[in-house]
mmCIF file of the N, C-alpha and C atoms, coordinates in Angstrom:
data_MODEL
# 
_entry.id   MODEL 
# 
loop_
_atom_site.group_PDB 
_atom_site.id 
_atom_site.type_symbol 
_atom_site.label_atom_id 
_atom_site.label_alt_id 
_atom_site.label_comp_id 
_atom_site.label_asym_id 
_atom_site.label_entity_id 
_atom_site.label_seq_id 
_atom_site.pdbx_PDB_ins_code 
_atom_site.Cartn_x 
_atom_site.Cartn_y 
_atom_site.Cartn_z 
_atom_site.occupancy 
_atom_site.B_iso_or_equiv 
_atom_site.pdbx_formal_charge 
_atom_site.auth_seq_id 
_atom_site.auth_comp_id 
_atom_site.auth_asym_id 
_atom_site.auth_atom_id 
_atom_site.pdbx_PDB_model_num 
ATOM 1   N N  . UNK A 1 1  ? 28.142  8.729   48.536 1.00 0.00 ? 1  UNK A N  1 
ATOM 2   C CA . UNK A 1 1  ? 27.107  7.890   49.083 1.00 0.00 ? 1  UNK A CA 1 
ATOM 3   C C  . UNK A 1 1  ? 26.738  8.405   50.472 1.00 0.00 ? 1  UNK A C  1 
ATOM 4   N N  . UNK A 1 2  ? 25.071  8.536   50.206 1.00 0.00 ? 2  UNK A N  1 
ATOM 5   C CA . UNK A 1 2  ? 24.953  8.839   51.980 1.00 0.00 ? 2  UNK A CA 1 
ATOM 6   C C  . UNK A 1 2  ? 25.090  7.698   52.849 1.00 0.00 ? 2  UNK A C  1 
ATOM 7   N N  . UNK A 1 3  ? 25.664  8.120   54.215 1.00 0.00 ? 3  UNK A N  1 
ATOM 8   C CA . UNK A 1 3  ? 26.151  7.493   55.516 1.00 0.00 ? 3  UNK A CA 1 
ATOM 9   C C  . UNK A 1 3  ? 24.513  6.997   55.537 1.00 0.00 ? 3  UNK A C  1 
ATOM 10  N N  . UNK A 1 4  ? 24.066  5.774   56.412 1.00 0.00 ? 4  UNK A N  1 
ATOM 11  C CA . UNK A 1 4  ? 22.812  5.047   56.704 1.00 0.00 ? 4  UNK A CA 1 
ATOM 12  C C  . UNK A 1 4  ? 22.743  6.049   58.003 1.00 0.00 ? 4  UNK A C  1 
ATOM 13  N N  . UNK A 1 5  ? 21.418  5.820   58.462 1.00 0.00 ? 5  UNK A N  1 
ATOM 14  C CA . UNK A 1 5  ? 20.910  6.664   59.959 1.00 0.00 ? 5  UNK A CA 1 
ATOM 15  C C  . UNK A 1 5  ? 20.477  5.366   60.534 1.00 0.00 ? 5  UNK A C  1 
ATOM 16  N N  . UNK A 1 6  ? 20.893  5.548   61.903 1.00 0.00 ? 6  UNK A N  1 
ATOM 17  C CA . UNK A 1 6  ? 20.920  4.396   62.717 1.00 0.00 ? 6  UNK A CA 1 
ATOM 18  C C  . UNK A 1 6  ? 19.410  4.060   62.761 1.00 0.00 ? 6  UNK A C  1 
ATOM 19  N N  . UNK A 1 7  ? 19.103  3.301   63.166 1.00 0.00 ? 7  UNK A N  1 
ATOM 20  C CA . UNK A 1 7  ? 17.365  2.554   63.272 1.00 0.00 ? 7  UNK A CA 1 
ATOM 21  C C  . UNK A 1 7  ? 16.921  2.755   64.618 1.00 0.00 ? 7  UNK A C  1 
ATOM 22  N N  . UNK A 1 8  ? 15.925  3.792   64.994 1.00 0.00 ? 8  UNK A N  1 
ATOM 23  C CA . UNK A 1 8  ? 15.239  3.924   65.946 1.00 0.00 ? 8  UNK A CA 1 
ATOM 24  C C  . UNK A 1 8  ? 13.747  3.440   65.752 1.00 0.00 ? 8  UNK A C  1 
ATOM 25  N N  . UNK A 1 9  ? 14.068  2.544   66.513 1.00 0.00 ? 9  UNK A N  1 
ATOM 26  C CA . UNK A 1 9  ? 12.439  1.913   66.304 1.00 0.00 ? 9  UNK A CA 1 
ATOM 27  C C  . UNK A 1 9  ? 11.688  2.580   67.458 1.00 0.00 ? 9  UNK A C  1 
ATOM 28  N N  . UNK A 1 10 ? 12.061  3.306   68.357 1.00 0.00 ? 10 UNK A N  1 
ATOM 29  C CA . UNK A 1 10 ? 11.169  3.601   69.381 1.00 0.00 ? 10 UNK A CA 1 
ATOM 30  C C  . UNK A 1 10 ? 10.064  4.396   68.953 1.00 0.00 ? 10 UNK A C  1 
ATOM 31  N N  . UNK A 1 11 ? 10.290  5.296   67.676 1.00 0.00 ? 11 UNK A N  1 
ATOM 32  C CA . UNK A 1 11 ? 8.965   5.885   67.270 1.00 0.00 ? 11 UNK A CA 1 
ATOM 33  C C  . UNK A 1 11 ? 8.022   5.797   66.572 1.00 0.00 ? 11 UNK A C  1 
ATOM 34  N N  . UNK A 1 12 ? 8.544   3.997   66.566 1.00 0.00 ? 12 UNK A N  1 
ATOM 35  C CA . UNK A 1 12 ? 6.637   3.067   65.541 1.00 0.00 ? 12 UNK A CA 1 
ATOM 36  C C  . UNK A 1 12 ? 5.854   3.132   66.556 1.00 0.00 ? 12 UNK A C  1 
ATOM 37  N N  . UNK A 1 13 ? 4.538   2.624   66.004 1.00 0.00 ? 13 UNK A N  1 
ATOM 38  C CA . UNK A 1 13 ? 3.588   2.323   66.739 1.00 0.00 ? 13 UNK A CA 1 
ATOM 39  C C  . UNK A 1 13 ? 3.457   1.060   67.615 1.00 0.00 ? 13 UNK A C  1 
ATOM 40  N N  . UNK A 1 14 ? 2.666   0.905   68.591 1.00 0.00 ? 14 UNK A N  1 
ATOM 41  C CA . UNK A 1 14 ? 3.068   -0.244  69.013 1.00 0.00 ? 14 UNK A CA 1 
ATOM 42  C C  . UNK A 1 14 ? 2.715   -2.148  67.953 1.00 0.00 ? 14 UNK A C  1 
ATOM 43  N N  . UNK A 1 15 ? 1.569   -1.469  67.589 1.00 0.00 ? 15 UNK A N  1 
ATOM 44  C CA . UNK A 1 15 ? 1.478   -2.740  66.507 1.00 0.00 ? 15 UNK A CA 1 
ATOM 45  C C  . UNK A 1 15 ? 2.054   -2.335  65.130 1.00 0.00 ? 15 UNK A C  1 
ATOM 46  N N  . UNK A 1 16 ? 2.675   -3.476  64.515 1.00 0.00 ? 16 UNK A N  1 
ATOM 47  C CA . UNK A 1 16 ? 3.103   -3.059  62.881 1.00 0.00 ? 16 UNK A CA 1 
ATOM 48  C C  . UNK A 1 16 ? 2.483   -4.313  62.318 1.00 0.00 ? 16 UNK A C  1 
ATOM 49  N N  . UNK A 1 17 ? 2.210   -3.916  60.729 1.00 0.00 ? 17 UNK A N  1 
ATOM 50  C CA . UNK A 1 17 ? 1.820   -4.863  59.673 1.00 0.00 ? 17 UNK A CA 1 
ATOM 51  C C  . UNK A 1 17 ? 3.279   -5.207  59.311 1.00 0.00 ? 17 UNK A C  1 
ATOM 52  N N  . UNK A 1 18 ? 3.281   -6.185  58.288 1.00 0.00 ? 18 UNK A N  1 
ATOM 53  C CA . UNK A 1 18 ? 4.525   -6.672  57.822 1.00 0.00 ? 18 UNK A CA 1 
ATOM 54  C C  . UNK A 1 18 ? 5.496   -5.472  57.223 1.00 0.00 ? 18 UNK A C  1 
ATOM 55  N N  . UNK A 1 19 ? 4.504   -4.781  56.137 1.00 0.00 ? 19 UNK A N  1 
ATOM 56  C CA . UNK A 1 19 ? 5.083   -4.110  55.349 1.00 0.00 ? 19 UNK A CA 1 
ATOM 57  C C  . UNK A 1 19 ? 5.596   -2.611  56.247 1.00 0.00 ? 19 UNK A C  1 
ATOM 58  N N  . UNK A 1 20 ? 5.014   -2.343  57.098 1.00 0.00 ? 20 UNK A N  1 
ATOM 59  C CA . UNK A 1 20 ? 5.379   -1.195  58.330 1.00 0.00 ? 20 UNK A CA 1 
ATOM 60  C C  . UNK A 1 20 ? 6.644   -2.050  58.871 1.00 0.00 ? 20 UNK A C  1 
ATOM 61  N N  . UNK A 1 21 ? 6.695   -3.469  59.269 1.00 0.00 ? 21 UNK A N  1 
ATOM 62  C CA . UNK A 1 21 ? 7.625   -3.515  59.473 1.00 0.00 ? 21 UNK A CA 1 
ATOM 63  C C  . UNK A 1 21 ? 8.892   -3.485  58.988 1.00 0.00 ? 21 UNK A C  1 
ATOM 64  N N  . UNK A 1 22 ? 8.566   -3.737  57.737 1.00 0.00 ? 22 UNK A N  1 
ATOM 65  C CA . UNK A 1 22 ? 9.853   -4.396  56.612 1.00 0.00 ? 22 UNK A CA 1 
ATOM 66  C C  . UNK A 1 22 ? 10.678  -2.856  56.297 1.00 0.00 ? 22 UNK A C  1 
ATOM 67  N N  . UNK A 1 23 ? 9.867   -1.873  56.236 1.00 0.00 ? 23 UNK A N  1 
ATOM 68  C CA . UNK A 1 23 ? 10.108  -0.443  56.017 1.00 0.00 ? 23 UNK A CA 1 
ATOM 69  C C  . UNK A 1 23 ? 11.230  -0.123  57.012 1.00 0.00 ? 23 UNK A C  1 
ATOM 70  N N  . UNK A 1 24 ? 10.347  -0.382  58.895 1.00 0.00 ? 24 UNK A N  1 
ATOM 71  C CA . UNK A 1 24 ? 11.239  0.077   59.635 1.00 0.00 ? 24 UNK A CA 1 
ATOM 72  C C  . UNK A 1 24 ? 12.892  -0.633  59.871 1.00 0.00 ? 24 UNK A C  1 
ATOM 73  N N  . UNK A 1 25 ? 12.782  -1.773  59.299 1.00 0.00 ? 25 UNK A N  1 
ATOM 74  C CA . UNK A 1 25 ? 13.856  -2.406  59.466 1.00 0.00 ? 25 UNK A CA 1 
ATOM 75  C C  . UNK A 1 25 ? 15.185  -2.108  57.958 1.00 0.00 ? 25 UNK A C  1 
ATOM 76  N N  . UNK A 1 26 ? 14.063  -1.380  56.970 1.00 0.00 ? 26 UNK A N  1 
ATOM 77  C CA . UNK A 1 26 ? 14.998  -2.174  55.704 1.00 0.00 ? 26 UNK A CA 1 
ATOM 78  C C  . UNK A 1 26 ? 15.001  -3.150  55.368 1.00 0.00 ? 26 UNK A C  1 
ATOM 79  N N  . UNK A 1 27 ? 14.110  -4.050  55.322 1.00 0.00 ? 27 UNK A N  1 
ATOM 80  C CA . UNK A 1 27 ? 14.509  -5.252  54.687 1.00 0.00 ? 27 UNK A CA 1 
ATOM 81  C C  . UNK A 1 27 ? 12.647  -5.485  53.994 1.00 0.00 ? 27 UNK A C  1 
ATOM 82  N N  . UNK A 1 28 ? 13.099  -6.477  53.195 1.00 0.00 ? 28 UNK A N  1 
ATOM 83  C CA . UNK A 1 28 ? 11.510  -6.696  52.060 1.00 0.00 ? 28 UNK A CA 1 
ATOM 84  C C  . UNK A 1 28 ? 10.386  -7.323  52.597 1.00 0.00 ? 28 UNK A C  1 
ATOM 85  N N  . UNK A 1 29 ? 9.245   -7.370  52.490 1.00 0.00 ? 29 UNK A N  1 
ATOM 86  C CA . UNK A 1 29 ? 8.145   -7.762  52.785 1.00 0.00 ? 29 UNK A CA 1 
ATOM 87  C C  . UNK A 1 29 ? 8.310   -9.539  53.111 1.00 0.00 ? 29 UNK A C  1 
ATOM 88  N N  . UNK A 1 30 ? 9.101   -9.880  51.887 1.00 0.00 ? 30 UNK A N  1 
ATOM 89  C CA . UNK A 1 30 ? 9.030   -11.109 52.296 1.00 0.00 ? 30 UNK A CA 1 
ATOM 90  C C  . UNK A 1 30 ? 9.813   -11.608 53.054 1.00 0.00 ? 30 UNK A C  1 
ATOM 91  N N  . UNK A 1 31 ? 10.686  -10.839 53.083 1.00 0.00 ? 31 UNK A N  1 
ATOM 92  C CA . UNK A 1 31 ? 12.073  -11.750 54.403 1.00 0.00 ? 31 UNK A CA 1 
ATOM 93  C C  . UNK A 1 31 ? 11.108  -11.802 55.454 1.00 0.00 ? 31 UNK A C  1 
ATOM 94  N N  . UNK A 1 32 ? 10.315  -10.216 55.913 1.00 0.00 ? 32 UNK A N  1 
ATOM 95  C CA . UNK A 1 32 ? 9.600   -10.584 57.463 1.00 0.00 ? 32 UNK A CA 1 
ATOM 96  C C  . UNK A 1 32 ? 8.546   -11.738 57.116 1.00 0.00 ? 32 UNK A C  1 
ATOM 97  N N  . UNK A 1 33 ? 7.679   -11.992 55.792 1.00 0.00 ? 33 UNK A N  1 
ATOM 98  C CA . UNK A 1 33 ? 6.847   -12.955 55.704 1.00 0.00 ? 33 UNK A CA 1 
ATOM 99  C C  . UNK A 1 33 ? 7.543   -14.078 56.553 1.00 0.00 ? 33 UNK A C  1 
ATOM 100 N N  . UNK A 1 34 ? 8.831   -14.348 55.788 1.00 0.00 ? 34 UNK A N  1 
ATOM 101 C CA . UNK A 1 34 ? 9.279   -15.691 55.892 1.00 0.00 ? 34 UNK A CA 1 
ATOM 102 C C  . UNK A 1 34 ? 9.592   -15.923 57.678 1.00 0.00 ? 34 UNK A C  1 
ATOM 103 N N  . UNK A 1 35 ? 10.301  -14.296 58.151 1.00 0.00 ? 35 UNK A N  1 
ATOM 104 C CA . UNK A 1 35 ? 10.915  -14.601 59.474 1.00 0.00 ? 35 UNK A CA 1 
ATOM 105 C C  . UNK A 1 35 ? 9.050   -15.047 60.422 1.00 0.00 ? 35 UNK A C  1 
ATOM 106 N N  . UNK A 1 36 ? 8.353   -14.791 59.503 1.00 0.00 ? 36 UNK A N  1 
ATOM 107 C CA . UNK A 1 36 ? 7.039   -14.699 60.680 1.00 0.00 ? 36 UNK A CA 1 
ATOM 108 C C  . UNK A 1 36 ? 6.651   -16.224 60.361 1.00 0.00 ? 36 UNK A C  1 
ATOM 109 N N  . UNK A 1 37 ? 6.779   -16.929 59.239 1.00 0.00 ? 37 UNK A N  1 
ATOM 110 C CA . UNK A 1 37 ? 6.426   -18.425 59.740 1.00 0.00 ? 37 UNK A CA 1 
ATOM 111 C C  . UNK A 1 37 ? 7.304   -19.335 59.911 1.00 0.00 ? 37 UNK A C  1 
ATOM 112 N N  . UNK A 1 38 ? 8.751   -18.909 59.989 1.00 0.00 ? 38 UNK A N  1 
ATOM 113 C CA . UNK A 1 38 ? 9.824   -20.124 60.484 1.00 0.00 ? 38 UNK A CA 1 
ATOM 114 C C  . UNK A 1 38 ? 9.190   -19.761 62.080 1.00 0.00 ? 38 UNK A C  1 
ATOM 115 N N  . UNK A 1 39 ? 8.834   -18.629 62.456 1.00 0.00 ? 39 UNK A N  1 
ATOM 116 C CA . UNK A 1 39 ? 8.738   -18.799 63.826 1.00 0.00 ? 39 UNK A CA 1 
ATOM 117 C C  . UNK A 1 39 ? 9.846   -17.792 64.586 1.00 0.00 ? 39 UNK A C  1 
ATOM 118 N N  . UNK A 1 40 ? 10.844  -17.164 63.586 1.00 0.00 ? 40 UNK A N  1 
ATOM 119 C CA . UNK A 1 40 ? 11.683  -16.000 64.205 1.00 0.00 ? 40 UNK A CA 1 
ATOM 120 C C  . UNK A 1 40 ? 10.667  -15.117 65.225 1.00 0.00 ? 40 UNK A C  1 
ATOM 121 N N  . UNK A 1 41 ? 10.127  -14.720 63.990 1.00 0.00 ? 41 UNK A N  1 
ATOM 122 C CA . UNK A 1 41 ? 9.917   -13.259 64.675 1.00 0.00 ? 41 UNK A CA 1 
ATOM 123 C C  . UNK A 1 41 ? 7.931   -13.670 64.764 1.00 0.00 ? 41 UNK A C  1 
ATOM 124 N N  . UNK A 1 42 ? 7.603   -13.052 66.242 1.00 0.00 ? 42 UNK A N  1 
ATOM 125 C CA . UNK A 1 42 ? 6.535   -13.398 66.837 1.00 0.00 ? 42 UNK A CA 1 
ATOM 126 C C  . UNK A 1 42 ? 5.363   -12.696 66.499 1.00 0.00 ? 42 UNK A C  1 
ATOM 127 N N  . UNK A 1 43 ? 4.121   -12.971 65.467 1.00 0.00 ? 43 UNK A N  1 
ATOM 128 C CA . UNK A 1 43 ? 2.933   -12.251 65.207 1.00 0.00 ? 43 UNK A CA 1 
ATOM 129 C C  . UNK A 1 43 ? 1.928   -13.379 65.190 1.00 0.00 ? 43 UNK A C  1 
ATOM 130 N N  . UNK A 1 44 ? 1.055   -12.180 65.111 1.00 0.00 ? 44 UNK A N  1 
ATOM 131 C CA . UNK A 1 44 ? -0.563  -12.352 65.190 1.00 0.00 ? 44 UNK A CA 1 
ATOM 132 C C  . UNK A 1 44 ? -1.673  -11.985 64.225 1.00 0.00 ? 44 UNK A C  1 
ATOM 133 N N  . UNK A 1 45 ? -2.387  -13.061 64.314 1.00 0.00 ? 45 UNK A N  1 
ATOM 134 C CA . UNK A 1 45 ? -3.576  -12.376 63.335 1.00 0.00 ? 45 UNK A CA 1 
ATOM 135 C C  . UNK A 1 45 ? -4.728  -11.816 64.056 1.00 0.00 ? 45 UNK A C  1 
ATOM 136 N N  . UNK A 1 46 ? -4.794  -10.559 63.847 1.00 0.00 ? 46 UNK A N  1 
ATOM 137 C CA . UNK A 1 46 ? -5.932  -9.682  64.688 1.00 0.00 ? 46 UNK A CA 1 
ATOM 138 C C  . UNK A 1 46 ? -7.422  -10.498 64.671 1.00 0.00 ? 46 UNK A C  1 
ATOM 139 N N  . UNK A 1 47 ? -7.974  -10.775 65.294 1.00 0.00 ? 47 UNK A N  1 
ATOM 140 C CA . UNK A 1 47 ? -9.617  -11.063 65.574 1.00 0.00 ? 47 UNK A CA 1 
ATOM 141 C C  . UNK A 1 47 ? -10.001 -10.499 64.681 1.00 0.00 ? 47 UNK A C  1 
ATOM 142 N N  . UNK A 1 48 ? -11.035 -11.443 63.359 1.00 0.00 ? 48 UNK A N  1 
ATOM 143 C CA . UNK A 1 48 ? -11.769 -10.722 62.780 1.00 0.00 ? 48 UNK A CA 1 
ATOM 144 C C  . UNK A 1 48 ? -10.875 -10.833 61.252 1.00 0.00 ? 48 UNK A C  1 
ATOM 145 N N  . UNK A 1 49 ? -9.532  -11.245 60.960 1.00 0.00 ? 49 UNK A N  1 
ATOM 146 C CA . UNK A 1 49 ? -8.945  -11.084 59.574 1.00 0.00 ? 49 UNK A CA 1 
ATOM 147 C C  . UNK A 1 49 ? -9.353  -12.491 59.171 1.00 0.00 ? 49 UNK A C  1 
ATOM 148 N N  . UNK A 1 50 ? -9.271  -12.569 57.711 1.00 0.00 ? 50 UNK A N  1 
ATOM 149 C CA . UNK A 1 50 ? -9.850  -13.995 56.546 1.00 0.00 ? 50 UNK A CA 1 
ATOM 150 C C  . UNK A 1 50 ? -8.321  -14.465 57.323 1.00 0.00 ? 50 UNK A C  1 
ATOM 151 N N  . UNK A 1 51 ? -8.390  -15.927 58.067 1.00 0.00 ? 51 UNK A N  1 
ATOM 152 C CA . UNK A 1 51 ? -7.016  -16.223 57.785 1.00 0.00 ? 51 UNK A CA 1 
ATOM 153 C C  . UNK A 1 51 ? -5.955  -16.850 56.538 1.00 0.00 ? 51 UNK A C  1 
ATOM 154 N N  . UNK A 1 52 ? -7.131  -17.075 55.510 1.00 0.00 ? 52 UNK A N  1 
ATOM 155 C CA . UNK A 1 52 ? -6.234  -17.382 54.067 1.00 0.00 ? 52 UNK A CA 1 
ATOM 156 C C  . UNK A 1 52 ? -5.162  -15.948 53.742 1.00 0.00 ? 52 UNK A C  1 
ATOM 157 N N  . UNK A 1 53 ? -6.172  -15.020 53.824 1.00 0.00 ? 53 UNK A N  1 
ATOM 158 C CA . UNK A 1 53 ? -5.189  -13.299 53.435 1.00 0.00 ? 53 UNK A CA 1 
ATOM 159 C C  . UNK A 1 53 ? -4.263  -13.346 54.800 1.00 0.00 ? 53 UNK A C  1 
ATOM 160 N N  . UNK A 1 54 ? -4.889  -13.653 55.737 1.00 0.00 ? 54 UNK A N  1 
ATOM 161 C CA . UNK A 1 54 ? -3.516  -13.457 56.686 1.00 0.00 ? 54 UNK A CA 1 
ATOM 162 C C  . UNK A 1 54 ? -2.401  -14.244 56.108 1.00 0.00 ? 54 UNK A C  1 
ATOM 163 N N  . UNK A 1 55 ? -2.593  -15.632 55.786 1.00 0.00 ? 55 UNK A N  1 
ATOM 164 C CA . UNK A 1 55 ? -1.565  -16.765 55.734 1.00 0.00 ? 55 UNK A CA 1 
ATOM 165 C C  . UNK A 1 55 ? -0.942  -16.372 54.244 1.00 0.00 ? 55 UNK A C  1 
ATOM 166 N N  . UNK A 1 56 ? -1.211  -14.967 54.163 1.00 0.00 ? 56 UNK A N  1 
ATOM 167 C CA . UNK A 1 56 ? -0.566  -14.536 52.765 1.00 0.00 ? 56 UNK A CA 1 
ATOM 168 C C  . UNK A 1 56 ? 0.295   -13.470 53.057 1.00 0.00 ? 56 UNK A C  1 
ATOM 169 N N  . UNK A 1 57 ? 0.076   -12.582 54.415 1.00 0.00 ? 57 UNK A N  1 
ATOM 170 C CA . UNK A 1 57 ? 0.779   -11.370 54.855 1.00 0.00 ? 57 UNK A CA 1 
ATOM 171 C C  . UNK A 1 57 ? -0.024  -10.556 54.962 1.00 0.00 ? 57 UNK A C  1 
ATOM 172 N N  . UNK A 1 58 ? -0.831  -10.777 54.910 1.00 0.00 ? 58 UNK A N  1 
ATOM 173 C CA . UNK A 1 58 ? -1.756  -9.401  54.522 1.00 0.00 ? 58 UNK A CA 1 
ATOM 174 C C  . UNK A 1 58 ? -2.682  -8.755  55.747 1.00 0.00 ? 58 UNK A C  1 
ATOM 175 N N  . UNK A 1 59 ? -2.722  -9.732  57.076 1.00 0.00 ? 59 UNK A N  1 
ATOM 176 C CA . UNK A 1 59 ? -3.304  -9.338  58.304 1.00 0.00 ? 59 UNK A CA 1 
ATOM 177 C C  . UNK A 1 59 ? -2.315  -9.725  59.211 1.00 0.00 ? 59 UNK A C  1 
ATOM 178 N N  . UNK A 1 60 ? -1.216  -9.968  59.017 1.00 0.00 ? 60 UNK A N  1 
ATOM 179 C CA . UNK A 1 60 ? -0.219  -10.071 60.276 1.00 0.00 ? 60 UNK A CA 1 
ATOM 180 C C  . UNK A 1 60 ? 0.253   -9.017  61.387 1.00 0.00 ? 60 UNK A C  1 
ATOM 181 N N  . UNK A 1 61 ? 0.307   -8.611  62.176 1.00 0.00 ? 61 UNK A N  1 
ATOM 182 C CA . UNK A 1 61 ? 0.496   -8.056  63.085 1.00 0.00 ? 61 UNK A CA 1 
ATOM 183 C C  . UNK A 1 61 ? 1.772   -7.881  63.716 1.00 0.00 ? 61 UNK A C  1 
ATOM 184 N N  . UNK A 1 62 ? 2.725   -6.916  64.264 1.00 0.00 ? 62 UNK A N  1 
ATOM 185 C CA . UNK A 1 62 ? 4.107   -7.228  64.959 1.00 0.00 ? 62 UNK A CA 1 
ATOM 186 C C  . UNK A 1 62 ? 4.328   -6.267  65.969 1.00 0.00 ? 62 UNK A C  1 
ATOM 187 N N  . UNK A 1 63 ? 4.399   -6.441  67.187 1.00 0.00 ? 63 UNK A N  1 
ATOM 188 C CA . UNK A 1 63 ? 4.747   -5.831  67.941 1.00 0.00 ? 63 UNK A CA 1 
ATOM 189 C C  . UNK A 1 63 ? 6.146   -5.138  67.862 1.00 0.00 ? 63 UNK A C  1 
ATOM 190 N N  . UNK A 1 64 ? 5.921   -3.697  68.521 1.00 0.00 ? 64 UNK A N  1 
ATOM 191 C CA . UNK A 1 64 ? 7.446   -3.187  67.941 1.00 0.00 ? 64 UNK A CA 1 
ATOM 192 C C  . UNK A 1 64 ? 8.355   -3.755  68.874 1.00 0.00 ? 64 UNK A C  1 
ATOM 193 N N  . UNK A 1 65 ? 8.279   -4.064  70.071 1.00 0.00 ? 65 UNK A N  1 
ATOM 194 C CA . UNK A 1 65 ? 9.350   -4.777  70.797 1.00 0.00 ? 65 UNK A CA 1 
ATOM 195 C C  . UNK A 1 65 ? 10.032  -6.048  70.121 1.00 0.00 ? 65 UNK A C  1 
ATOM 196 N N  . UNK A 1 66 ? 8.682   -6.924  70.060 1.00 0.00 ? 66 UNK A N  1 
ATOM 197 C CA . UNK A 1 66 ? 9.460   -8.469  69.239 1.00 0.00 ? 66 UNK A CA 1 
ATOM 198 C C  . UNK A 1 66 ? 10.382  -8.020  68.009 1.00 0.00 ? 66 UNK A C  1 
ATOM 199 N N  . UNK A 1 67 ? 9.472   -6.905  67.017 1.00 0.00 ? 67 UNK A N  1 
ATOM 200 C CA . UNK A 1 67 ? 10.382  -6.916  66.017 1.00 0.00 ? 67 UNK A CA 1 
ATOM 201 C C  . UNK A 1 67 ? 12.035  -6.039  66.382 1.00 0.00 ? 67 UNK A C  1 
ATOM 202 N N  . UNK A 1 68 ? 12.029  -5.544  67.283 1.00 0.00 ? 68 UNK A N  1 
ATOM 203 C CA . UNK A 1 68 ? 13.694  -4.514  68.530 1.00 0.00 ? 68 UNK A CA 1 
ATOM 204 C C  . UNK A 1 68 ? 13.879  -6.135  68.633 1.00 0.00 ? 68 UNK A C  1 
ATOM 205 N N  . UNK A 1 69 ? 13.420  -6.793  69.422 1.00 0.00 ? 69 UNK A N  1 
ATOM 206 C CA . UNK A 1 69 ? 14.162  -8.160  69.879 1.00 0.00 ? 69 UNK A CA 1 
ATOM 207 C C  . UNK A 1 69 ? 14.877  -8.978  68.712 1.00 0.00 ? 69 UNK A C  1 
ATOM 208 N N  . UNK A 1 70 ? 13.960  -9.421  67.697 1.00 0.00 ? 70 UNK A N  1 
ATOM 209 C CA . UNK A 1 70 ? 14.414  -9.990  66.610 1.00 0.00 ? 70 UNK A CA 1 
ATOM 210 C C  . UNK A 1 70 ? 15.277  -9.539  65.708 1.00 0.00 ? 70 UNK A C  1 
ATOM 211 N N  . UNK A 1 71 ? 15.336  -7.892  65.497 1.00 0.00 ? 71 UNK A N  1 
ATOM 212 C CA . UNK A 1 71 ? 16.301  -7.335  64.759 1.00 0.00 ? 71 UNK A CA 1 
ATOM 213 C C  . UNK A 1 71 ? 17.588  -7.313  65.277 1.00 0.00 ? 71 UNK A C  1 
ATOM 214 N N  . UNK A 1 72 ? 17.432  -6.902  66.698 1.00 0.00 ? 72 UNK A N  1 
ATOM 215 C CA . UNK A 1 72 ? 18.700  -6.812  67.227 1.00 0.00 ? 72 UNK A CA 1 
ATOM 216 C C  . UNK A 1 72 ? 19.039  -8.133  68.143 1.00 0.00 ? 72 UNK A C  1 
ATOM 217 N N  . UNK A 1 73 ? 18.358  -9.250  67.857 1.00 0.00 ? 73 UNK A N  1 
ATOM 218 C CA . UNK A 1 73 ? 18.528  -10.738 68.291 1.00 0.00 ? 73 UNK A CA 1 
ATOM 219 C C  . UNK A 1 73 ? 18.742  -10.454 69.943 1.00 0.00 ? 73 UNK A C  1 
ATOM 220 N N  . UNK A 1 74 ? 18.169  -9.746  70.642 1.00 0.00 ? 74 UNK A N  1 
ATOM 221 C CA . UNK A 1 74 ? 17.980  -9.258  72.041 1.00 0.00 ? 74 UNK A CA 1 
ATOM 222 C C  . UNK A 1 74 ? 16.965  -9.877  72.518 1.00 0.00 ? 74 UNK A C  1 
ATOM 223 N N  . UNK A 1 75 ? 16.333  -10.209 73.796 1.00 0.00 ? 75 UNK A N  1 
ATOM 224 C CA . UNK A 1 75 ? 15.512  -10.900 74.428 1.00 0.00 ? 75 UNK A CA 1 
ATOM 225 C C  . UNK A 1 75 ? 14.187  -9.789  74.872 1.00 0.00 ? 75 UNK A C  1 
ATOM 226 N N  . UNK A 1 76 ? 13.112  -9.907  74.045 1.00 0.00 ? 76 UNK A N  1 
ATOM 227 C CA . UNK A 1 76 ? 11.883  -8.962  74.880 1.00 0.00 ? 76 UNK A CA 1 
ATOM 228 C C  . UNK A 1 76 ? 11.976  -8.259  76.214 1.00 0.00 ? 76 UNK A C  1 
ATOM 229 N N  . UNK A 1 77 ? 11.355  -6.813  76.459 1.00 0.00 ? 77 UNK A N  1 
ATOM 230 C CA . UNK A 1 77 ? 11.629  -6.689  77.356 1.00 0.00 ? 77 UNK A CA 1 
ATOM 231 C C  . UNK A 1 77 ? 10.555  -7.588  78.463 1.00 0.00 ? 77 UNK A C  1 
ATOM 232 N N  . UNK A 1 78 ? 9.583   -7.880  78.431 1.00 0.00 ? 78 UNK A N  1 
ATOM 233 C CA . UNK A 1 78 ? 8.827   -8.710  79.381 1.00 0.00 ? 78 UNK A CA 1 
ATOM 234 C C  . UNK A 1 78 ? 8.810   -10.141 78.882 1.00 0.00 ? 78 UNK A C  1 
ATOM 235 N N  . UNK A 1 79 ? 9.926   -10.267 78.831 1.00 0.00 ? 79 UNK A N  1 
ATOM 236 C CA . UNK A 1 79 ? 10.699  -11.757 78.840 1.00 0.00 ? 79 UNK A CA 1 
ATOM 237 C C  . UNK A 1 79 ? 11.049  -11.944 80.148 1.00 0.00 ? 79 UNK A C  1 
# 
């Protein structure tokens, strides 16, 4: 079995969609769905998306810091 490679998020972009995020983390589309409307993890719907398709995943937005903060349950850096 291959050894896992540690998770460097420093070389996403600064905005991620769900599924960019779910990739960088390993984990499924819907866990981040879900972490994005309990209110975990902090996004946005860009100006300009249907918000029904947003309120489906489909225009959500994630900053790569919040999602470093939330993965590694660490505090933003401009916190």
């Amino acid at each position: 079995m291959k050894a896992r490679q540690p998770l460097d998020l420093a070389d996403l972009p600064d905005l991620l969609t769900l599924r960019d995020a779910a990739e960088a983390v390993r984990m499924t589309v819907l866990t981040m769905r879900r972490a994005v409307k309990s209110g975990d993890l902090p996004a946005f719907i860009p100006r300009g998306r249907d918000p029904i398709r947003a309120g489906r995943g489909q225009g959500y937005r994630i900053r790569r810091e919040d999602l470093q903060a939330w993965y590694f349950r660490t505090p933003p850096e401009d916190a």
